[in-house]
Structure formats: structure tokens, C-alpha cells
N, C-alpha and C positions, 0 to 999 in steps of 0.2 A: 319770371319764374326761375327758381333753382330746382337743382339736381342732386340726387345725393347716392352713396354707394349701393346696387341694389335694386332702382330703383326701377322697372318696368316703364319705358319712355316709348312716345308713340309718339304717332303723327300720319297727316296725309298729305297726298300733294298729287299732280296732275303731269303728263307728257300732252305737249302739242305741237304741230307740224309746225315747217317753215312759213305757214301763214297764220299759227295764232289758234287755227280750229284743234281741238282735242283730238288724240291721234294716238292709234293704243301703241304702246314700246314694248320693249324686253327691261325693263329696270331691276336693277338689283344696287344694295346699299352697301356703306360700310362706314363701320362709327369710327369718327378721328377721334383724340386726345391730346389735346396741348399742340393739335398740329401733325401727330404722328397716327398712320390708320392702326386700328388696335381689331384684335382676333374676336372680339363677339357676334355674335350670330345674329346677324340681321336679317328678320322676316319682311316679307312681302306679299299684301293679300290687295284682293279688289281688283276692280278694271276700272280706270280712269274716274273719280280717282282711286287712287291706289293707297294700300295703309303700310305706314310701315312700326314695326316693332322690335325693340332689343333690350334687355336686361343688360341694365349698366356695370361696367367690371368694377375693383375698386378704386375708390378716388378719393383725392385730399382735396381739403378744401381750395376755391380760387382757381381750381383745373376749367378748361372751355373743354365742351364737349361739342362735336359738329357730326350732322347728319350728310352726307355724301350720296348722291343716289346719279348713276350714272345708266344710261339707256340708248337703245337704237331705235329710230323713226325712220320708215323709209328708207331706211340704209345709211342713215348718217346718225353716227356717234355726238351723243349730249351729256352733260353731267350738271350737277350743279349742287348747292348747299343748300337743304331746304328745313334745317332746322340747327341752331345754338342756343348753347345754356353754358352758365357758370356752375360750378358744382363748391357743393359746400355740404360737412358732416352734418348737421339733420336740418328738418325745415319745423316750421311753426305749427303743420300738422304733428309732426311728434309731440309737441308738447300737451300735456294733460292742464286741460286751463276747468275741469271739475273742480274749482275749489271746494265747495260743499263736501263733494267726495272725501278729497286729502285732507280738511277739517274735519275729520270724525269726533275728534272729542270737541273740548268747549271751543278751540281754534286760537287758545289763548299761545300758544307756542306757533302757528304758521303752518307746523307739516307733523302729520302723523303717519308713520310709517307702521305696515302691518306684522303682526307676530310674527308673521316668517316672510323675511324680504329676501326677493329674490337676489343674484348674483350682480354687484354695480362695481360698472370699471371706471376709472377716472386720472390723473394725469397722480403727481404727486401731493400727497397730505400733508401738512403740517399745524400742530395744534401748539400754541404757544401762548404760555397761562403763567400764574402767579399761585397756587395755593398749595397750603401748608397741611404738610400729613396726607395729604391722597395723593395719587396719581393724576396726572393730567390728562390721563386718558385708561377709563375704571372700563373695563372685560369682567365677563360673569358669566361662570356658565354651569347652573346649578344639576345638569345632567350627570348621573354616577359613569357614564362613558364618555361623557363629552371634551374638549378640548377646551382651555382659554381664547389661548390664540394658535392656527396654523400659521405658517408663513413659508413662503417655497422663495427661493431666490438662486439665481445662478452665479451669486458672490455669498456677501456677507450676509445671511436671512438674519438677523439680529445687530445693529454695533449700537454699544451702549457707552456712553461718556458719564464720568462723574466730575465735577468741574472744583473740590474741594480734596487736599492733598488725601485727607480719610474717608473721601467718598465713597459711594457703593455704585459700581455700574450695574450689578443685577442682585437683586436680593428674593430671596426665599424668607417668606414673614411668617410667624408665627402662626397655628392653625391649623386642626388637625394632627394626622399621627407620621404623612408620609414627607418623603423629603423633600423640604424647600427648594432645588434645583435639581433636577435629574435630567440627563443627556441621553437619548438612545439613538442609533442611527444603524440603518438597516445597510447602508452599504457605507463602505468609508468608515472614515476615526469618527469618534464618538463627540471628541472634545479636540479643536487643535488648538494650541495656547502659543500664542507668540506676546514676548513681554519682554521691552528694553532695560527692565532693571531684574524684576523677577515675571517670570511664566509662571510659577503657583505662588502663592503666600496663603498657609493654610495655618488658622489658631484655633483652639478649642482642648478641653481637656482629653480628646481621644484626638490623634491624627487615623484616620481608617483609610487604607491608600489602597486598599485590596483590588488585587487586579493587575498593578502593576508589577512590570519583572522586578522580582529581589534579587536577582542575581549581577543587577546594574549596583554598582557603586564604586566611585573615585578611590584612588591608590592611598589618597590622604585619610579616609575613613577606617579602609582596612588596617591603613597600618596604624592608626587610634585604636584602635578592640584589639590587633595586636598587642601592641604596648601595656592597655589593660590587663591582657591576661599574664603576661609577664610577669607583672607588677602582684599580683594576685597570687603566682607562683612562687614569686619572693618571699611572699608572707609567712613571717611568724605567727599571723592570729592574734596578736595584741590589740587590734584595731578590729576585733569583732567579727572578722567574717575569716572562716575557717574550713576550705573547703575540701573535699578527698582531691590526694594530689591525682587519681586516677580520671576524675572528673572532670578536672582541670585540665590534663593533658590531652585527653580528646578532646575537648574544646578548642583548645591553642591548633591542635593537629588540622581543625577545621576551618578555621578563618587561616589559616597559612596552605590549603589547599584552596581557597576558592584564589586569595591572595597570587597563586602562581597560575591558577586556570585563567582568571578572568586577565587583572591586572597587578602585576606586580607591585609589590609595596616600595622598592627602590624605579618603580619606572619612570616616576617624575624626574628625578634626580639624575638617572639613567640617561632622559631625553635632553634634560639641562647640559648636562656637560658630556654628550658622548656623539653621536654619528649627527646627531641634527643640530648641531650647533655650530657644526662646520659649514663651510660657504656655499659650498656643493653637495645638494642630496640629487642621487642619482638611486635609479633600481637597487644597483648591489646592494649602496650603502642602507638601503630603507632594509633589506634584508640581512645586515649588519644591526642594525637597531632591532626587527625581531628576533633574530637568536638572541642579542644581550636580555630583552623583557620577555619574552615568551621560554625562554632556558632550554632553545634547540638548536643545532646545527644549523640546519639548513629550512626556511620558510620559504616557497615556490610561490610565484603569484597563483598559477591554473588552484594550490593548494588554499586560498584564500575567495576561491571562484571567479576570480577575474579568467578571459578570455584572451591569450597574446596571439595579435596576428602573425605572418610569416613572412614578411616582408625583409626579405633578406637583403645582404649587401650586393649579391647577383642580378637582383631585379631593377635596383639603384643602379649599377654598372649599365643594365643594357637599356635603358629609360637615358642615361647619360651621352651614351654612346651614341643615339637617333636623334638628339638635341645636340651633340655635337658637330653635325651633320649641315648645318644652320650658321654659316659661315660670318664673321660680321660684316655689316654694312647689308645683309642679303635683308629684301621686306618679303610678307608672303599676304597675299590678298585672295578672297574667294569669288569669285564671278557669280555675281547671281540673273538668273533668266529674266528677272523682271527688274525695270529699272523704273521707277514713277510710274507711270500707263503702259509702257513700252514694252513687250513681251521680243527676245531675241532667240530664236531656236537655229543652232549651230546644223546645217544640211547633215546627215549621218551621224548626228549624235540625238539620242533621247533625250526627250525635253522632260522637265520638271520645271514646272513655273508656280510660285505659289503668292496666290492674292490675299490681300488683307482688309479687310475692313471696307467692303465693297456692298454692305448694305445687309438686315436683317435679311436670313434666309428662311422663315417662319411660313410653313403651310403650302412647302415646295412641292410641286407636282413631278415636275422637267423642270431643267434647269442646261439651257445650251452656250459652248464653247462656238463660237463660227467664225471663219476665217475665210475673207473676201476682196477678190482683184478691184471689182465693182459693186457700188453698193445696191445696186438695180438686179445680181443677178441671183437664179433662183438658190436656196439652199441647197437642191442638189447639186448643183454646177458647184460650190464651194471648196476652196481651197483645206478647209480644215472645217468638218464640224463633227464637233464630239458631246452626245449628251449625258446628262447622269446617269440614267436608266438603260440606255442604251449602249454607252460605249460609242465606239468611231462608226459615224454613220457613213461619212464622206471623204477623199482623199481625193484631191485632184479632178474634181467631178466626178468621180467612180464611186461607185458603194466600197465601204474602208468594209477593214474585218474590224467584228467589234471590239474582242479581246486586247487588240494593239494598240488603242486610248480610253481612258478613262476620265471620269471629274469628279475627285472628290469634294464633301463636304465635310470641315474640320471643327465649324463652330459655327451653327446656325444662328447665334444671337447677334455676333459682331460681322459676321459673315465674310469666313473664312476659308477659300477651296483650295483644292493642289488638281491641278489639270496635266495627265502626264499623255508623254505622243510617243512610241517606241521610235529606234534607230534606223528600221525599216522602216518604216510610213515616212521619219526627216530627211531618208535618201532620197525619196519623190520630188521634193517640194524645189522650185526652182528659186537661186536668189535672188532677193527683190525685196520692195517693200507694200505689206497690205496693210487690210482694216480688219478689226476683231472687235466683238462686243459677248458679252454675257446678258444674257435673258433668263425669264424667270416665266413658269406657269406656276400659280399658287391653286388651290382647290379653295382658299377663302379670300375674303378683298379682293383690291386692283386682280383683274385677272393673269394679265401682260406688261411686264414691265422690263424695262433695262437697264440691268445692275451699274454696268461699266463698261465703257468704250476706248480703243484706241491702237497704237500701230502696231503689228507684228510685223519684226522683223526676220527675215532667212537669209543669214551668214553664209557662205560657200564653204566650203572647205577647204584648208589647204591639201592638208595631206591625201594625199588617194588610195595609199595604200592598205589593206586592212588584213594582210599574211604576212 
């Protein structure tokens, strides 16, 4: 049998004594995954035997699934594996083997599918065909609201390739009254066009470009319809066209005001041989090339809406002045609390020791720090125990104060804590070397487990003095 995501898995199974006879326990389960116990809710119903039940979380195919069911009899702990499965995306009951059904017409085609099929997901399509004049893939949708095709994508929802220099990657065909291509988009550009020779190439006897700024256009343009009207000014009129010079001069007056607003008609020429063709462009100079094209004194960046920071030569100076400080030959290293397993807390200095990667902390109840001479003796006789919830329970065998240790958790997936011990509670500790481990009560799974083990150390202090 296989398993699949979803899928309501059961079973039974029985507890009996250390002779074999049936013998009621405390049993509770928990589902593994590839090995690893996983957070679903394992029921438990019946007395001996006993049933157990769990809705399986997701899974890919080729995943093992293992039942775990662990119990007390008489006061001794038993556990064992009382069910595996391979999981895999559907079984043979999904499939519809109604042929009859899915042959609704004569069955000469294999499969018919209903007027309105519901939503099918599937890996990637490709339809690759030979024929002339249609589509290789014909959309229809003769509803006066309806759509051809949606398409939602978090890149490109459409890239269209033409494989012939005059190809068409997308065409609008003949049909009806409305536009062969139209773009809307409710947020974002409508159209973005990135093109290694040209971005638009538009033919037809109207170019209709409506929409876009006219106020955009190149210094080489302007200064053409300049030129023109020039030229037009010149005129005699022998050549037909005769216009009122008052006509003309507002005209000219016009294209040599957008000419200084937008871009100047000398700016190309301006940038060829003036401030930017030298080696060095710095600020001023950029502010040298706009008073020449822009026809002002002075252009500010804050006047362009850039933002300058204030990063003065004073802040450089005293940044210099503390890295001067750094003699050479000097190295500088940072001590840290934890070395491998090893925790070292300096006697009168506050600890900060931070663990890493010490085991998923998922469905934590309590979570304890304990520090131990002996490993026989009780938690409260403990040299250090600090829990999550609690704070410093213990010092020295005495009840701690709780506020003066903590444990944090920093990342329950990789499992992550910071365990800090103030400088009072380190001036306790005598120097020497103990045992430490971290534990875990979870409210789901393993009840009791132990994250990580190993030696704290307490350094002495040199100095004594602390006025």
C-alpha cells in the first residue's frame, strides 16, 4: 500500500507486559517523515487494542512515512514502529477507470470532456505541430464578456518568438470592429518593450501614438522643425507656400521655447566637446555642463531632487582618528562564550553564550539550561538552572532570582537560543569545571528530549577590584 498527501491513515496495534499477556499502557504516537518526527496530530482511541489515527501533512512522492507509538506498562517505557508506507502523488483509486462514462459520445476520440471542465493543474505544456494558416493551438470564446485566454505569471505571462527575419511574434487578424492588440493593466505599465535594435517599429498610414508624452524629444529633432521654420521664414513664396510672417513667428517662437525648456538644440554638440569629454567628470563639472544646456548659472543637485548626505570632512577626520589608534602589527580578536560544546562563563562577568543549530525547537513547552557537579544530583541542588518561562530557578542550590537569567529563543526552525546569567549570580559560581545540557518539553511528539550536551566552564577572575 501507498500514501498519499491528505490522506486519513489509520491502524491498530496492541501493548503487552514483559511476559507477552496483553497489558493496558498510556500510548501516544507520533508520525515520522523520511526519518524526521513531523507536527501532525496523532489520535489514539480503544483499549487494547488500541487505534491510531492521523491526516497526513504534505508529501512528495518516494517520502517513508513511519508510525511511532511509544507507552508505559507497569512502569517501564516501550516504544516501537507499528506502521510504514512509501508515499507517492495519487493512488489507483484516484483514477476514474468509468470508461463508459468518459466515452460519452461514439468513444471514437478516447476522452470527452464536459461543457464546463473544471480547473486541471499539470507540469509544463508543449504542443508542437506542422500546420499552415491556423494556430497550433485554436482559443474561442464566443461569450460577449468572455476572455480568449487569461494567463497570470510572476515573469513573462506571454514571450512570443517569430523565427523569420519578417516575422510576427503577436498578431491582431482581421475581424470585427475592435483593436487587434490592446494592453490594459491595472497596476504597473501597460506595455514594457525592451528591443536590441528597435522597442517599437510602427507602419501603417496613421502612426496614432496617443498617450505618450510629446514633450519627449531628441535635440536632433528639434533642431530639424527649427531649421524648417527658418527656412520657411526665408521664403520668397516662389515655391508655393506663402505664409503670414506673424504665423510663422509664433511658430518658430515655439519650437525654440520647448528647444531651451526640455533640450537644447546645441546640447549634443555642447556634450561632444564641452565638460564631458574631459577625463574627469565630477559634480561641479556636471553642474558646468548644466548651466551650458539648461542656460543657467547655477543647477543644485537637492534642485533636480536628489537627496546629498552630510558626510562631512569632520566625520572622516574623527572615523580616522579611532582607526589610527590601531597600531601596526596590533591583531584584535573577539572572545566568544561558546567554543564547540564548551560554554566558559568568566566568575563576575555576565554571561551571554549563544547556541546554534542545536535542534528544531517546534511545539516548545519548557525549555531548560542546567548546570551540574554531579550528574546524579537533583535539579535543585544545581549549579545553574535557568528555564524559558521561568527565568533563574537555581544558583548554587539555592532558589536564583528569576529576572537575573534568562533563555532565549532566536529561531525555532534551526534552533537557535541566547542563554544570558547576570554578573551577580557569576560572582557565585566557584572555578572549576561542570556538566551542562539543554532539554526540551514539547506539548506535541517526543515529550522529553535533550537538545545538547556538554562542559561549562568557570574561569576565576583575575582582577578583584570593581571601584
Amino acid at each position: 500500500m501507498t500514501v498519499k498527501t491528505g490522506q486519513a491513515w489509520a491502524g491498530t496495534f496492541v501493548t503487552l507486559d514483559a511476559t507477552g499477556a496483553l497489558a493496558a499502557g498510556t500510548p501516544s504516537g507520533v508520525l515520522y517523515v523520511d526519518g524526521v518526527a513531523n507536527g501532525a496530530s496523532v489520535t489514539i482511541s480503544g483499549s487494547n487494542p488500541y487505534k491510531w489515527a492521523v491526516t497526513l501533512p504534505s508529501l512528495t512522492a518516494g517520502q517513508r512515512v513511519d508510525m511511532y507509538i511509544t507507552a508505559t506498562i507497569s512502569s517501564i517505557a516501550t516504544a516501537a514502529v507499528v506502521a510504514s508506507e512509501q508515499a507517492d502523488t495519487s493512488l489507483l483509486s484516484d483514477v476514474k477507470t468509468d470508461t463508459a462514462a468518459i466515452l460519452a459520445d461514439t468513444g471514437t476520440d478516447g476522452v470527452k470532456l464536459a461543457a464546463m471542465q473544471g480547473a486541471i493543474t499539470w507540469g509544463q505544456q508543449k504542443i508542437v505541430t506542422n500546420v499552415a494558416g491556423e494556430g497550433a493551438l485554436d482559443i474561442r470564446n464566443n461569450n460577449a464578456t468572455g476572455l480568449g485566454t487569461q494567463i497570470f505569471s510572476y515573469k513573462e505571462g506571454i514571450k512570443s518568438y517569430s523565427f523569420t527575419s519578417n516575422g510576427i511574434g503577436a498578431y491582431g487578424g482581421p475581424g470585427g470592429t475592435g483593436s487587434g492588440i490592446r494592453v490594459k493593466s491595472e497596476v504597473g505599465d501597460g506595455v514594457t518593450i525592451l528591443g536590441a535594435t528597435n522597442g517599437v517599429s510602427i507602419t501603417g498610414t496613421t502612426k496614432n501614438v496617443s498617450g505618450f508624452d510629446t514633450d519627449i524629444a531628441t535635440a536632433a529633432a528639434l533642431a530639424a522643425v527649427d531649421g524648417i521654420v527658418d527656412s520657411i521664414l526665408a521664403d520668397t513664396g516662389t515655391d508655393g507656400v506663402v505664409l503670414a510672417n506673424d504665423a510663422i513667428t509664433a511658430a518658430k517662437i515655439a519650437v525654440d521655447a520647448i528647444g531651451a525648456d526640455e533640450i537644447a538644440a546645441g546640447a549634443v554638440t555642447k556634450i561632444a566637446t564641452g565638460v564631458w569629454a574631459s577625463a574627469t567628470r565630477t559634480l561641479s563639472s556636471f553642474g558646468t555642463l548644466i548651466a551650458d544646456i539648461w542656460g543657467a548659472a547655477t543647477r543644485t543637485l537637492s534642485a533636480f531632487g536628489f537627496t546629498v548626505a552630510t558626510n562631512s570632512d569632520a566625520n572622516v577626520t574623527a572615523i580616522k582618528a579611532k582607526t589610527d589608534l590601531i597600531t601596526t602589527g596590533t591583531s584584535l580578536s573577539i572572545a566568544s562564550a561558546v567554543v564547540g560544546s564548551t560554554i566558559t562563563a568568566h566568575r563576575g562577568d555576565t554571561l551571554s553564550a549563544a547556541l546554534e543549530n542545536i535542534g528544531a525547537l517546534t511545539n516548545n513547552s519548557k525549555v531548560w539550561f542546567t548546570v551540574k557537579r554531579d550528574f546524579d544530583d537533583a535539579d535543585s541542588a544545581a549549579v545553574v538552572q535557568i528555564e524559558k518561562t521561568g527565568g533563574l530557578l537555581f544558583i548554587n542550590g539555592a532558589a536564583g532570582t528569576t529576572g537575573n537569567g534568562s533563555l532565549t529563543i532566536n529561531d525555532v526552525a534551526s534552533g537557535d537560543l541566547t542563554i544570558v546569567l547576570n554578573a551577580s549570580e557569576t560572582a557565585k559560581l566557584s572555578p572549576g569545571n561542570y556538566q551542562y545540557d539543554i532539554q526540551i518539553l514539547r506539548s506535541a511528539g517526543t515529550p522529553v528530549s535533550t537538545l545538547t550536551y556538554g562542559e561549562f566552564v568557570v574561569a576565576a577572575d583575575v582582577t578583584k577590584a570593581t571601584a
